[in-house]
Each structure stands twice: as structure tokens, then as C-alpha cells.
C-alpha positions as protocol buffer text, in pm:
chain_id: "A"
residue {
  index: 1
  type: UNK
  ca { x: -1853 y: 4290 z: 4167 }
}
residue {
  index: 2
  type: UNK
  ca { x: -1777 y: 4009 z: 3916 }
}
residue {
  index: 3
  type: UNK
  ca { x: -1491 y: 3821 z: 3918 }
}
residue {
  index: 4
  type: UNK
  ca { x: -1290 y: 3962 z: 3639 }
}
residue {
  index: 5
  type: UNK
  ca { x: -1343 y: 4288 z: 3783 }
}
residue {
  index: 6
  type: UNK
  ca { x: -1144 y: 4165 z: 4089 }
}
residue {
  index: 7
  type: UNK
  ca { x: -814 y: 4127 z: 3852 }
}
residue {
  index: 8
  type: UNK
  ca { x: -744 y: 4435 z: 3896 }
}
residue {
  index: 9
  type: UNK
  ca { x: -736 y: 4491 z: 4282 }
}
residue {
  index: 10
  type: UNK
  ca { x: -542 y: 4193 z: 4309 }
}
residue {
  index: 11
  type: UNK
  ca { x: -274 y: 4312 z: 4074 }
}
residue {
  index: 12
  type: UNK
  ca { x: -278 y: 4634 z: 4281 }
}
residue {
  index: 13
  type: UNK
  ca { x: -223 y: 4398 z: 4648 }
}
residue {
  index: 14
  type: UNK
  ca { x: 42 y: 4250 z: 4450 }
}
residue {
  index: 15
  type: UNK
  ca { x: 229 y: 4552 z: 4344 }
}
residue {
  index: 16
  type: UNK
  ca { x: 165 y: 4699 z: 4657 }
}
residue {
  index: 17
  type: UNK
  ca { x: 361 y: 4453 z: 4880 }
}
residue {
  index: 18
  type: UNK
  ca { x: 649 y: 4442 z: 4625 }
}
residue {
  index: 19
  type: UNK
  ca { x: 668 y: 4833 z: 4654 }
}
residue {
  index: 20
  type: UNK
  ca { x: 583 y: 4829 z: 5043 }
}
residue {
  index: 21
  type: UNK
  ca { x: 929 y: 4568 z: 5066 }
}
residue {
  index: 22
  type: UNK
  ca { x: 1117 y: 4790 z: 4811 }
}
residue {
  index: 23
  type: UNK
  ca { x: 1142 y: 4445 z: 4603 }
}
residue {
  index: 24
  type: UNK
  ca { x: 1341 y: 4600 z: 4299 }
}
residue {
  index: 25
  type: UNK
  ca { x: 1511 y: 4231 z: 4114 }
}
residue {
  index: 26
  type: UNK
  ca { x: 1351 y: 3888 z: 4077 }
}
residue {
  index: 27
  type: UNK
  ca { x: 1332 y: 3657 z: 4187 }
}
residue {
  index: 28
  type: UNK
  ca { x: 1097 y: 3745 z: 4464 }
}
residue {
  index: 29
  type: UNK
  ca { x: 1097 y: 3589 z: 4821 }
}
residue {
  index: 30
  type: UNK
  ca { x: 777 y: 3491 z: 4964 }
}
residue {
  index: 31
  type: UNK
  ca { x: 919 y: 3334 z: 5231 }
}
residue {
  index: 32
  type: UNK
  ca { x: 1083 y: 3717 z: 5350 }
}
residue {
  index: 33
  type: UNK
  ca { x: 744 y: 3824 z: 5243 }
}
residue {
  index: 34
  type: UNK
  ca { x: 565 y: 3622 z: 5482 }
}
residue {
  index: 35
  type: UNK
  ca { x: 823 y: 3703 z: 5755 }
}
residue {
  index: 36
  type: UNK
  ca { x: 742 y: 4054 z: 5658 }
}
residue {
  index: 37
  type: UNK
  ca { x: 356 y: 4004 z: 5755 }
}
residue {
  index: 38
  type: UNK
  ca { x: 423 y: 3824 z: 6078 }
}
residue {
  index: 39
  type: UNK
  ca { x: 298 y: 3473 z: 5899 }
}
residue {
  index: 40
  type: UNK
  ca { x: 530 y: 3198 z: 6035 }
}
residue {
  index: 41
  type: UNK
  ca { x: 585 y: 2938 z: 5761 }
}
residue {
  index: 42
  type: UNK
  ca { x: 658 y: 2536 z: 5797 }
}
residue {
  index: 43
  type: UNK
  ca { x: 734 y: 2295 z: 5557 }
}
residue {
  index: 44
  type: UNK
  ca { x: 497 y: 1961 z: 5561 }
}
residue {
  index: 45
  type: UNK
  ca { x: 717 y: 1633 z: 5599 }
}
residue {
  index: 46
  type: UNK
  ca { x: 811 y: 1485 z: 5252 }
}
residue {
  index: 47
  type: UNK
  ca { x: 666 y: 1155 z: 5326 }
}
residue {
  index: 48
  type: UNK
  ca { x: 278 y: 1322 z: 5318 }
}
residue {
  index: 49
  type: UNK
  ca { x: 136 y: 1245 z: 5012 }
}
residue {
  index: 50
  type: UNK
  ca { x: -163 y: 1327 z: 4826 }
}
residue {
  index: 51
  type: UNK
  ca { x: -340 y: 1669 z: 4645 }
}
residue {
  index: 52
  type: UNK
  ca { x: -238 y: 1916 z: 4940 }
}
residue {
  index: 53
  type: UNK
  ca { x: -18 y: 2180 z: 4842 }
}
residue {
  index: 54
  type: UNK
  ca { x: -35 y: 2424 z: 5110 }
}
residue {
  index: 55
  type: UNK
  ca { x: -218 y: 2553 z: 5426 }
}
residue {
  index: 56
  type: UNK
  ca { x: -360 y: 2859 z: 5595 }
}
residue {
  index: 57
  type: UNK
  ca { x: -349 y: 2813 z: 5973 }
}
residue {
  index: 58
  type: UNK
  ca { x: -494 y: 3008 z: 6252 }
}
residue {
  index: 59
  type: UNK
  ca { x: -346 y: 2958 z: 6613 }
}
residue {
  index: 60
  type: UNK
  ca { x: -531 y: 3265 z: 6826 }
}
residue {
  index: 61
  type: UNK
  ca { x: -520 y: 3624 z: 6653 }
}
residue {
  index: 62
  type: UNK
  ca { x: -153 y: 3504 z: 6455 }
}
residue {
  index: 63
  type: UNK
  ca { x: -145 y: 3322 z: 6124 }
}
residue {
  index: 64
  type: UNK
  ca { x: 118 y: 3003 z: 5960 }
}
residue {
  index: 65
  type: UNK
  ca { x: 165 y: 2877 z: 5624 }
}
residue {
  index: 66
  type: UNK
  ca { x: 230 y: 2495 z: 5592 }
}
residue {
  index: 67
  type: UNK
  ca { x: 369 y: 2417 z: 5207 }
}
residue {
  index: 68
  type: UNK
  ca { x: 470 y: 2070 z: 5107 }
}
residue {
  index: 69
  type: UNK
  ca { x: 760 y: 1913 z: 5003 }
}
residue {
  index: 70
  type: UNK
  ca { x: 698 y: 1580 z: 4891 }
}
residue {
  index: 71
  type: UNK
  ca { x: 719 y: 1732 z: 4530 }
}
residue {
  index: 72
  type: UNK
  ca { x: 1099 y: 1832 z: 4548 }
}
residue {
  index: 73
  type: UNK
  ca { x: 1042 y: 2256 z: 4303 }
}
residue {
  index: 74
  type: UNK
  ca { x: 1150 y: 2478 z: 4453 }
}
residue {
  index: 75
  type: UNK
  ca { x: 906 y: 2709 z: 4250 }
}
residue {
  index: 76
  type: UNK
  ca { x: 622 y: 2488 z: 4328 }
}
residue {
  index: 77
  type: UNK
  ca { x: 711 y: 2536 z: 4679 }
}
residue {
  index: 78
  type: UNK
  ca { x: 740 y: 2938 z: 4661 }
}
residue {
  index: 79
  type: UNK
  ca { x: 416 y: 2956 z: 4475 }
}
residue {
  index: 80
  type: UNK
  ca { x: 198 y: 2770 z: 4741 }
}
residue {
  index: 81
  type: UNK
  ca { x: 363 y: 3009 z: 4992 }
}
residue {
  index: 82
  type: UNK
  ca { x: 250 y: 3293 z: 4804 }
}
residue {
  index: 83
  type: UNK
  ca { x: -134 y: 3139 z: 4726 }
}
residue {
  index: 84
  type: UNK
  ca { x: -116 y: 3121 z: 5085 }
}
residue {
  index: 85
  type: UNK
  ca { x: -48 y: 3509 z: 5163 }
}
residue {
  index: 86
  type: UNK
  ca { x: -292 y: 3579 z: 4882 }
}
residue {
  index: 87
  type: UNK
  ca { x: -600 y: 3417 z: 5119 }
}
residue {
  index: 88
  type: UNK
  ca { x: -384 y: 3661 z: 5397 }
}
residue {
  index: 89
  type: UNK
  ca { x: -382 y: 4007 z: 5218 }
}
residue {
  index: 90
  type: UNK
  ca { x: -666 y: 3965 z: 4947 }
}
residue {
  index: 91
  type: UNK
  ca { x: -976 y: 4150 z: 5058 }
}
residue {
  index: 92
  type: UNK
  ca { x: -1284 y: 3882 z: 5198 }
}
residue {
  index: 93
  type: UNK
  ca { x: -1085 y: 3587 z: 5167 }
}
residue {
  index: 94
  type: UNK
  ca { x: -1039 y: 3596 z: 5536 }
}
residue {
  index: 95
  type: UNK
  ca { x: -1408 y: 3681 z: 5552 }
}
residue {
  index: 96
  type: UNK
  ca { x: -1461 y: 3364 z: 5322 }
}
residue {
  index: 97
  type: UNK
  ca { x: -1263 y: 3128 z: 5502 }
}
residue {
  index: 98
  type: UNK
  ca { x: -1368 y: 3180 z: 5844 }
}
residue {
  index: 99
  type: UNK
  ca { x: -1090 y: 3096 z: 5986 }
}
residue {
  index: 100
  type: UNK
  ca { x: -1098 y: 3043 z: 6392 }
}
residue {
  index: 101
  type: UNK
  ca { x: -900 y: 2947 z: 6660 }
}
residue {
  index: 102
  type: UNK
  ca { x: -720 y: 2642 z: 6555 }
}
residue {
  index: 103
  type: UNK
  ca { x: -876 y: 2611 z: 6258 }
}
residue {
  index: 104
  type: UNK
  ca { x: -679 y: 2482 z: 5882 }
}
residue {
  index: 105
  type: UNK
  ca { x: -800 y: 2608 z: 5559 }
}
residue {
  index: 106
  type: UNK
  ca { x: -569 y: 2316 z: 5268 }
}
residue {
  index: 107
  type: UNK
  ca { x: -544 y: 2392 z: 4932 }
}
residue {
  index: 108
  type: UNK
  ca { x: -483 y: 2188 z: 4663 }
}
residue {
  index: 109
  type: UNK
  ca { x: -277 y: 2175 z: 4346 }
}
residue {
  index: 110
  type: UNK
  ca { x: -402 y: 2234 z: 4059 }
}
residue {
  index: 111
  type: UNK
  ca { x: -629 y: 2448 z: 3810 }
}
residue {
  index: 112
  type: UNK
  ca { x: -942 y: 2553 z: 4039 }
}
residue {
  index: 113
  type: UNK
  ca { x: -1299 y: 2585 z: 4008 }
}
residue {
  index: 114
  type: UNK
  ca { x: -1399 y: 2800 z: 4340 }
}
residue {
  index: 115
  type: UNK
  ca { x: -1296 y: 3156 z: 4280 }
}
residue {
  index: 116
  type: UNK
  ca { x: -1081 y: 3223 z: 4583 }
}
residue {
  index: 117
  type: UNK
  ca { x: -863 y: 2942 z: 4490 }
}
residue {
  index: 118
  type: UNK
  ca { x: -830 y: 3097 z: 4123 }
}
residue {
  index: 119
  type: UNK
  ca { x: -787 y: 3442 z: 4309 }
}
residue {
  index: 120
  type: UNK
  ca { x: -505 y: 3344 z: 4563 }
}
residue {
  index: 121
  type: UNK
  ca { x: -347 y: 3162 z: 4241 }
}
residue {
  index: 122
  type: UNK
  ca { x: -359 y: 3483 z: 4046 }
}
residue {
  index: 123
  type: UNK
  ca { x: -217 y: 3718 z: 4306 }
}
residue {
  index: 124
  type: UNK
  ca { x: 84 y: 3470 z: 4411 }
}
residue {
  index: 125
  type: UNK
  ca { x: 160 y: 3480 z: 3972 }
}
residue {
  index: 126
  type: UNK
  ca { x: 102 y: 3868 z: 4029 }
}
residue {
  index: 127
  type: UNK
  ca { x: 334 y: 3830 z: 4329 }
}
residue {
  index: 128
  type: UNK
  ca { x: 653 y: 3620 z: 4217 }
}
residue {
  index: 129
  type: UNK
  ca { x: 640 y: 3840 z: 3865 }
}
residue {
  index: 130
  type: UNK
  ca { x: 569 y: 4113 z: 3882 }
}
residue {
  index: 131
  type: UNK
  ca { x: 456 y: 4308 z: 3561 }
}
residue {
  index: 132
  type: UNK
  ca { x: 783 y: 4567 z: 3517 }
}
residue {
  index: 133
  type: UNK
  ca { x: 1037 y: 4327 z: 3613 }
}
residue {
  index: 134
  type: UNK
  ca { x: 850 y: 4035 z: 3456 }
}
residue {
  index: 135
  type: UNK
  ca { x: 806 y: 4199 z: 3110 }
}
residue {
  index: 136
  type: UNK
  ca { x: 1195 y: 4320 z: 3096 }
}
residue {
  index: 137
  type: UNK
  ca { x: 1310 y: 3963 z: 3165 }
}
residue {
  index: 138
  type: UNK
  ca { x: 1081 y: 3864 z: 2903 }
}
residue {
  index: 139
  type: UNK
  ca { x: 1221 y: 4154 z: 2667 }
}
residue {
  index: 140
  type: UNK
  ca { x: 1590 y: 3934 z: 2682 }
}
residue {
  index: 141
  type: UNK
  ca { x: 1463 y: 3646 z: 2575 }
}
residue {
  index: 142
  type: UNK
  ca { x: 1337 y: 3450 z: 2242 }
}
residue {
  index: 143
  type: UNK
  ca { x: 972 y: 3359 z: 2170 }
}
residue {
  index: 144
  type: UNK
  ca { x: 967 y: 2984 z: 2285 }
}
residue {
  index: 145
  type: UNK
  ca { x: 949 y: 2734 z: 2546 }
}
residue {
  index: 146
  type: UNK
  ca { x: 1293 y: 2821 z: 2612 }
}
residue {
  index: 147
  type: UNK
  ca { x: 1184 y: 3207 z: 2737 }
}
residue {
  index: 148
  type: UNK
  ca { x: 961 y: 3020 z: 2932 }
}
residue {
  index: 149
  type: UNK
  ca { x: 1248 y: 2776 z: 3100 }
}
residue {
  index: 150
  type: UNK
  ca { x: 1521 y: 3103 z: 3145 }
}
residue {
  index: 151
  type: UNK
  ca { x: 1213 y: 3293 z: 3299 }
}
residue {
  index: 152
  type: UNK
  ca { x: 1116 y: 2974 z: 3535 }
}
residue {
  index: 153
  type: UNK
  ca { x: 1493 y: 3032 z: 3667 }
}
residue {
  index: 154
  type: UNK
  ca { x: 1522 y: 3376 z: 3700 }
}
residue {
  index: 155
  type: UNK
  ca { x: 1169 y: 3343 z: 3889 }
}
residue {
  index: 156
  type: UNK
  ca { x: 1221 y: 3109 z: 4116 }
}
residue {
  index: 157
  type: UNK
  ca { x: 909 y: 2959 z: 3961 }
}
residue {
  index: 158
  type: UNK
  ca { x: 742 y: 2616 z: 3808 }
}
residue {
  index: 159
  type: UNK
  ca { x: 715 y: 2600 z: 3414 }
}
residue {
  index: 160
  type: UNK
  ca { x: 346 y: 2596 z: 3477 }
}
residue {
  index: 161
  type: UNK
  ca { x: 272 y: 2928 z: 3590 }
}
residue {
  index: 162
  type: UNK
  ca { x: 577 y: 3063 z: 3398 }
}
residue {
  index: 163
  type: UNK
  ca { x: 401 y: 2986 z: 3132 }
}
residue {
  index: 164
  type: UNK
  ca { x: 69 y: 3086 z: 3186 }
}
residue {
  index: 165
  type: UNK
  ca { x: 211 y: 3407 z: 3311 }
}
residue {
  index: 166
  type: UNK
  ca { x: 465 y: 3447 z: 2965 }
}
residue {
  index: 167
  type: UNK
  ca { x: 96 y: 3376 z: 2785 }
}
residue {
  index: 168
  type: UNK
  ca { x: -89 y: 3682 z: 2959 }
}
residue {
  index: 169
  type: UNK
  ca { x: 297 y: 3926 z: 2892 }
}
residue {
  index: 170
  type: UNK
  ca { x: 421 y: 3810 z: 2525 }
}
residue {
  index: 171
  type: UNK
  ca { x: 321 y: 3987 z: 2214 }
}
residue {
  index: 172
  type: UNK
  ca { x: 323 y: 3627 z: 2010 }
}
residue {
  index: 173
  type: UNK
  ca { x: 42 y: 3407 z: 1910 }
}
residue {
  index: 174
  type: UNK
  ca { x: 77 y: 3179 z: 2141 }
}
residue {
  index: 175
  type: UNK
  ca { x: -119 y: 2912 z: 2329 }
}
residue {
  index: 176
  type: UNK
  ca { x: -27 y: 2739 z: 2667 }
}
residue {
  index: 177
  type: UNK
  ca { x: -188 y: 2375 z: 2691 }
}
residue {
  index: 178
  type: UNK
  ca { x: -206 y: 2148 z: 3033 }
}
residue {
  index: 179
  type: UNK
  ca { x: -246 y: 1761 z: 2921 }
}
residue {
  index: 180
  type: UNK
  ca { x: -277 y: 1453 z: 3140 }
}
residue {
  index: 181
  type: UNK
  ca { x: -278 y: 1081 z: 2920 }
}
residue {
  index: 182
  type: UNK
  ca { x: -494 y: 1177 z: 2578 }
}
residue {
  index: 183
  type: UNK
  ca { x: -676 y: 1494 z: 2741 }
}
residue {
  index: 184
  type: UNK
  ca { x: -633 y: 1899 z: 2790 }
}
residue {
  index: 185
  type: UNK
  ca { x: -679 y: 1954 z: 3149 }
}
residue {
  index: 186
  type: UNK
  ca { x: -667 y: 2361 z: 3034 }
}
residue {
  index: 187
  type: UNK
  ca { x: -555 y: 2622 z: 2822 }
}
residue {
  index: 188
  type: UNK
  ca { x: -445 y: 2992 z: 2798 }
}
residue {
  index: 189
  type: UNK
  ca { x: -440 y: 3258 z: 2498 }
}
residue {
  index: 190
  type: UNK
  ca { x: -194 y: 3501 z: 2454 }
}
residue {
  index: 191
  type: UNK
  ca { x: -386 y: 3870 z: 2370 }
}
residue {
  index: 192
  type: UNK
  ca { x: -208 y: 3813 z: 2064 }
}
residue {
  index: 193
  type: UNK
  ca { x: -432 y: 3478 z: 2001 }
}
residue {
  index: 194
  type: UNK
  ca { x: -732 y: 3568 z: 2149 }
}
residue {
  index: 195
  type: UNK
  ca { x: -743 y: 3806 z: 1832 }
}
residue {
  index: 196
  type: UNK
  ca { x: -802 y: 3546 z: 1621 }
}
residue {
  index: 197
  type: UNK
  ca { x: -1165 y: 3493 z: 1844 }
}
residue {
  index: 198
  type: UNK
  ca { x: -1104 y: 3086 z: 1863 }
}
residue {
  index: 199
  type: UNK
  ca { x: -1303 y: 2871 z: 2099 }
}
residue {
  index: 200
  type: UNK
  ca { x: -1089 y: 2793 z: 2427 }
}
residue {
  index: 201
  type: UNK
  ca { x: -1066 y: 2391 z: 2454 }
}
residue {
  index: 202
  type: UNK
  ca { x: -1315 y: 2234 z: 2709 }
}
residue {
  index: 203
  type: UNK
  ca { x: -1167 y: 2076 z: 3028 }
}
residue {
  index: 204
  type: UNK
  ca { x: -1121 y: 1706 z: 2915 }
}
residue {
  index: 205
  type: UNK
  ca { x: -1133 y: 1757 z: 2541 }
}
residue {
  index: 206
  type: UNK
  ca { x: -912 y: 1531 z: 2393 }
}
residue {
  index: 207
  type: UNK
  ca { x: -550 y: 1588 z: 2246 }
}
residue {
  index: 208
  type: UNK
  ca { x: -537 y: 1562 z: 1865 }
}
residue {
  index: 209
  type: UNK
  ca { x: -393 y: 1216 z: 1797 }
}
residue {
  index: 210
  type: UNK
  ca { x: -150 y: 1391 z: 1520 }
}
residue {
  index: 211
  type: UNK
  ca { x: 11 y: 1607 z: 1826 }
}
residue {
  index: 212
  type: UNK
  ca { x: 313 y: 1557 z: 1911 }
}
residue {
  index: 213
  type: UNK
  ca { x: 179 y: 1643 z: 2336 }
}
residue {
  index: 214
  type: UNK
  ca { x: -77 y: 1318 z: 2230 }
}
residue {
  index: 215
  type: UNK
  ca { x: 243 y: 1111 z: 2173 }
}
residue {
  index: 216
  type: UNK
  ca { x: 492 y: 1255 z: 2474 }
}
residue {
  index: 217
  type: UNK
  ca { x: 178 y: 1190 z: 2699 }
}
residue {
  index: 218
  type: UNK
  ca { x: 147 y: 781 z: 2489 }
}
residue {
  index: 219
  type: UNK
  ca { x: 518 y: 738 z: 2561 }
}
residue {
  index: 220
  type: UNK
  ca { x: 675 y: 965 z: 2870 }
}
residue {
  index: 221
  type: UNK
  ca { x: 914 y: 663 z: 2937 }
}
residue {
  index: 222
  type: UNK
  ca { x: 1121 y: 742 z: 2656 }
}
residue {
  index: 223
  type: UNK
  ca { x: 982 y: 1061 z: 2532 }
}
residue {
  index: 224
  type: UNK
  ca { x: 945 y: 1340 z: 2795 }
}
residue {
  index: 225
  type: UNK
  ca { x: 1020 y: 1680 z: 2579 }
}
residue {
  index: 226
  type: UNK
  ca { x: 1014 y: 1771 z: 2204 }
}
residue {
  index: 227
  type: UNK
  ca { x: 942 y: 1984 z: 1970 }
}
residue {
  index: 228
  type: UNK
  ca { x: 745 y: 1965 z: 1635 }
}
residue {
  index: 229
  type: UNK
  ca { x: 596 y: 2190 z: 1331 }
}
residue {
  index: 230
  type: UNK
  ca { x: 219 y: 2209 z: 1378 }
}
residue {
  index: 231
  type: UNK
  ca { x: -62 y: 2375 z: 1215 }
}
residue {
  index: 232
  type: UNK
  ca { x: -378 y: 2586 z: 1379 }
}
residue {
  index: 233
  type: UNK
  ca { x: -594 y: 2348 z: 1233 }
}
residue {
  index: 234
  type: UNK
  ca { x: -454 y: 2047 z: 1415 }
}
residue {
  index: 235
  type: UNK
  ca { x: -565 y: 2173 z: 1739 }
}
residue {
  index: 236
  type: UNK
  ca { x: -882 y: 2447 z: 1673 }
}
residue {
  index: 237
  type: UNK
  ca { x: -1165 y: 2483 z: 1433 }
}
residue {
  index: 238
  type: UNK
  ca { x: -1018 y: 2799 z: 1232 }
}
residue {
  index: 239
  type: UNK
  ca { x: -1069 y: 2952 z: 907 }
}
residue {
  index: 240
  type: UNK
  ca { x: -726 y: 3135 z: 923 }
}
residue {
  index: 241
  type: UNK
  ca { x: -369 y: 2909 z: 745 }
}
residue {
  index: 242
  type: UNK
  ca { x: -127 y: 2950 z: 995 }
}
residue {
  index: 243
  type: UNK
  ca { x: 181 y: 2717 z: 1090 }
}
residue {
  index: 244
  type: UNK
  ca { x: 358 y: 2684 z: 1361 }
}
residue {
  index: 245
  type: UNK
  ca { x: 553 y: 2564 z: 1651 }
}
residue {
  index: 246
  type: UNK
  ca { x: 433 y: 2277 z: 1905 }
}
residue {
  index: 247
  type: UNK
  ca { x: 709 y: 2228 z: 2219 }
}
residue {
  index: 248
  type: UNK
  ca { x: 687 y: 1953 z: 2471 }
}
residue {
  index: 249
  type: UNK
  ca { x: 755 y: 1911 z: 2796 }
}
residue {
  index: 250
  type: UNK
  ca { x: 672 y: 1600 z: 3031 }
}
residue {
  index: 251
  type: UNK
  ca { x: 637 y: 1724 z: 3420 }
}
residue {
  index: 252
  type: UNK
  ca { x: 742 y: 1372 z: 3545 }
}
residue {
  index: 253
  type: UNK
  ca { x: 684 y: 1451 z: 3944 }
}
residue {
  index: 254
  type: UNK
  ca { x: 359 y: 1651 z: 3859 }
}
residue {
  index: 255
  type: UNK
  ca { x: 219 y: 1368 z: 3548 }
}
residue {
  index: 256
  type: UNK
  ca { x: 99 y: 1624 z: 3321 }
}
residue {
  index: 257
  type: UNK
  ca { x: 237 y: 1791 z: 3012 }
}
residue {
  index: 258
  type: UNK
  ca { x: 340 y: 2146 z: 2945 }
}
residue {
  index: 259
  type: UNK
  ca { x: 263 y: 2220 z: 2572 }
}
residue {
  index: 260
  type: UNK
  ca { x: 329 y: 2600 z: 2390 }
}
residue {
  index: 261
  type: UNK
  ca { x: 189 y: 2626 z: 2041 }
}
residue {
  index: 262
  type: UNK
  ca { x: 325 y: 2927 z: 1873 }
}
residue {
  index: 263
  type: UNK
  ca { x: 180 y: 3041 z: 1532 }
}
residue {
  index: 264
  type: UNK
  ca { x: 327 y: 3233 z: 1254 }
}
residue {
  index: 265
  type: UNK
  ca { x: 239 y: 3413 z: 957 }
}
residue {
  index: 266
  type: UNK
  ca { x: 81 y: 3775 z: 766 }
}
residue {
  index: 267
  type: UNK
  ca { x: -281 y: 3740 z: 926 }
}
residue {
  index: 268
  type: UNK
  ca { x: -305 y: 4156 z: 991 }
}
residue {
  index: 269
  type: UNK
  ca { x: -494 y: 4203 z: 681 }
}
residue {
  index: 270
  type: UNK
  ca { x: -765 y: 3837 z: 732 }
}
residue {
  index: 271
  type: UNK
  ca { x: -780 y: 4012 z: 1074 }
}
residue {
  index: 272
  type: UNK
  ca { x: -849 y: 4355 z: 932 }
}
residue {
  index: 273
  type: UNK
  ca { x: -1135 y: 4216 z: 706 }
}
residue {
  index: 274
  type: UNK
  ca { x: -1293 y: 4013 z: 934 }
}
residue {
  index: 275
  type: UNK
  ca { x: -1363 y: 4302 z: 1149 }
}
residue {
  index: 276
  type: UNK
  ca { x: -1482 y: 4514 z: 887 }
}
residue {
  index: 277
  type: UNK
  ca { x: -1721 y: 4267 z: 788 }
}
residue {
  index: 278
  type: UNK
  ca { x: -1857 y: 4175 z: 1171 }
}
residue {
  index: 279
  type: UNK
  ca { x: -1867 y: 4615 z: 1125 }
}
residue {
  index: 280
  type: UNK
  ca { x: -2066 y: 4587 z: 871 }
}
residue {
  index: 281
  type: UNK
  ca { x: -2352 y: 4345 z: 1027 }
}
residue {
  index: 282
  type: UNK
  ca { x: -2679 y: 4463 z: 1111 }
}
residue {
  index: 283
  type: UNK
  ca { x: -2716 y: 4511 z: 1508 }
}
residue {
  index: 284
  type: UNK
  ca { x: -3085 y: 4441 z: 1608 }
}
């Protein structure tokens, strides 16, 4: 089974807890989830540092969850508790782990290469919003970063996966970009923008220096959040003319930058020709 065929089942865990606990209004408690599952939780002391978000522990047949606090979200804080339950619940990530007697398994923040850590990530996103009570929050609000911030509240969760979850729910053509300094870290398409067939920016690609993220990320002393008019051809090789909407956001405690690009314009009918064309190609 591949990967992205996993989605699925995970979504399905996901929803299945929040029926099993007859969760019915966001935001949703992992802590009470944990409680739920007989998984003790414990905060780490603020004063330990370093790229450890969060914990699986094993003490005989009975399982804990260790999250840290030395970054002071509350939504960073929920979401390691539920990455945590999604190594629990998810099926062979107990298997993977191999957890014994004793034994620790730390994860770290942060955008991740091994596929359990990317699975566990998706289910606690899956977990904390949920698709039906995500999507009518959603409904209330605006397009914009500012959806994104009313949803982070209502959620109990950090801009970051706000956003990457608004990305996978809205209907605009939007793009959600992760910067550190003059590079994307990583980016999401919208289904909206992934219409449009562009190539997804490489991990450690650099900004473009006309950006307004490329000059937040220059001067986060005075500048930490903006907003700017943008075009799709300042950030991705495209034969379509669209403009659009670049907003800003410095994550001071975290040292990256949360960037939505929104685009605008009549592109149904380039859309509608382009396909017709690729339609019309010979298959060999």
C-alpha cells in the first residue's frame, strides 16, 4: 500500500475517535482524548530546549505522552499531543516503533521526511479539525490570512497547520509557503491551485528577492507581518496572468515565516483550453 493510499484510513481513525467521544464543536481536546485511551500525558519542563516536540513512552503494557513547553502555543502544544495518539491508534506505527518496556520514541518539530512522522502529523490535523466542523468554520469566514488566524482560535491550533489544513478545505487559489532567512522550507496547493499544474517549490529554493516574505524574513526586528499585491510570476514559472495577494506573518518563537499567496482572476476558459489541447495530444 503506498503512502497516499494511507490518507484515507487515517482520515477514517480520525473521524472515528471524534464520533466514538461524541465530539460535536471545536475546538477539540486531545488532552480528554488521550484520557479517553488510557494515555497519561506530562508536560516537559520549559527550561528543555532543543528540536523535541513530543514523546511516546512505554512503561509495561500502559502508554504516556510527554509534550513540551518551552515554546509557550497552546496549539503547538495540543498538536504534539495529538501526533502522539496518532503513533497510538494509527495501524503499524506501534509495529514500527517497537516500543518496549521503558522504552521513548521523541519526535521532532517540523516538516518530516520518514512517513510515520508525516502520518502521525496528518491524523493529529485530521484530529483537531475535523472535515464537517472544519469546513463550516471555514464557510464564516473571508478568503485570507485572517480565516486562517479566526480558524487558529476557534481550533485551538498553530497558524501553521491552520493553514496547511485551510489550503487542503478552501475553494481559492491559494498557496501556503514555510520560509526560514532567504529560503522556502515547504509549500502547499490548494485543489483550486493545483489546477493550474505548477511545479511545487523544492525544499531550500530560494524566496524571490521582490517578495515581500524575502523582506519580513531580511528585517523581522521591525517587520514581522504584512501584506502586499503580488503576481504568479513572482514566485512560479507560469504561462497564466494572474495577480494577487501575498500576507506575512513572522513566527518569532518558531523563526520561520507563514506566507499565503492568493490569486485572482477569469482563468476558467485558459484552463478549459489547455485541457482540450493536452486532449488532443497523441498518446503513444
Amino acid at each position: 500500500m503506498t503512502e497516499m493510499n494511507n490518507y484515507p484510513l487515517i482520515r477514517a481513525k480520525a473521524k472515528e475517535l471524534i464520533t466514538q467521544f461524541g465530539i460535536t464543536e471545536l475546538p477539540v481536546n486531545p488532552f480528554e482524548i488521550a484520557h479517553k485511551l488510557d494515555i497519561q500525558t506530562y508536560p516537559k519542563p520549559s527550561n528543555q530546549r532543543g528540536g523535541i516536540s513530543g514523546a511516546l513512552v512505554r512503561s509495561g503494557n500502559n502508554f504516556g505522552i510527554l509534550y513540551a513547553t518551552n515554546i509557550p502555543s497552546i496549539g503547538y502544544q495540543r498538536f504534539t499531543v495529538a501526533h502522539e495518539i496518532g503513533h497510538y491508534v494509527l495501524d503499524g506505527h506501534l509495529d514500527h516503533l517497537q516500543l518496549k518496556d521503558g522504552d521513548i520514541h521523541y519526535s521532532k518539530a517540523g516538516f518530516h521526511g520518514d512517513k510515520y512522522e508525516r502520518e502521525a502529523d496528518y491524523f493529529a490535523a485530521q484530529l483537531l479539525m475535523p472535515d464537517i466542523l472544519f469546513t463550516k468554520a471555514l464557510a464564516a469566514n473571508e478568503d485570507g490570512m485572517n480565516a486562517i488566524k479566526n480558524l487558529a482560535d476557534k481550533c485551538q491550533t498553530s497558524l501553521t497547520a491552520t493553514a496547511i489544513r485551510y489550503a487542503e478545505k478552501t475553494d481559492a487559489a491559494s498557496v501556503v509557503v514555510v520560509s526560514e532567512k532567504d529560503r522556502i522550507l515547504y509549500a502547499f496547493f490548494s485543489s483550486e491551485m493545483r489546477r493550474f499544474g505548477l511545479d511545487y517549490p523544492r525544499k531550500n529554493s530560494p524566496l524571490p528577492g521582490s517578495s515581500l516574505t524575502y523582506e519580513v524574513n531580511r528585517n523581522q526586528d521591525s517587520l514581522r507581518e504584512g501584506e502586499a499585491d503580488t503576481d504568479i510570476d513572482d514566485w512560479f514559472e507560469s504561462d497564466f496572468d494572474l495577480e494577487g495577494k501575498e500576507e506575512v506573518i513572522h513566527m518569532g518563537e518558531y523563526e520561520k515565516t507563514l506566507t499565503l499567496l492568493t490569486f485572482y482572476g477569469d482563468y476558467e476558459d485558459v484552463l478549459e483550453e489547455e485541457n482540450m489541447v493536452a486532449s488532443w495530444e497523441a498518446k503513444f
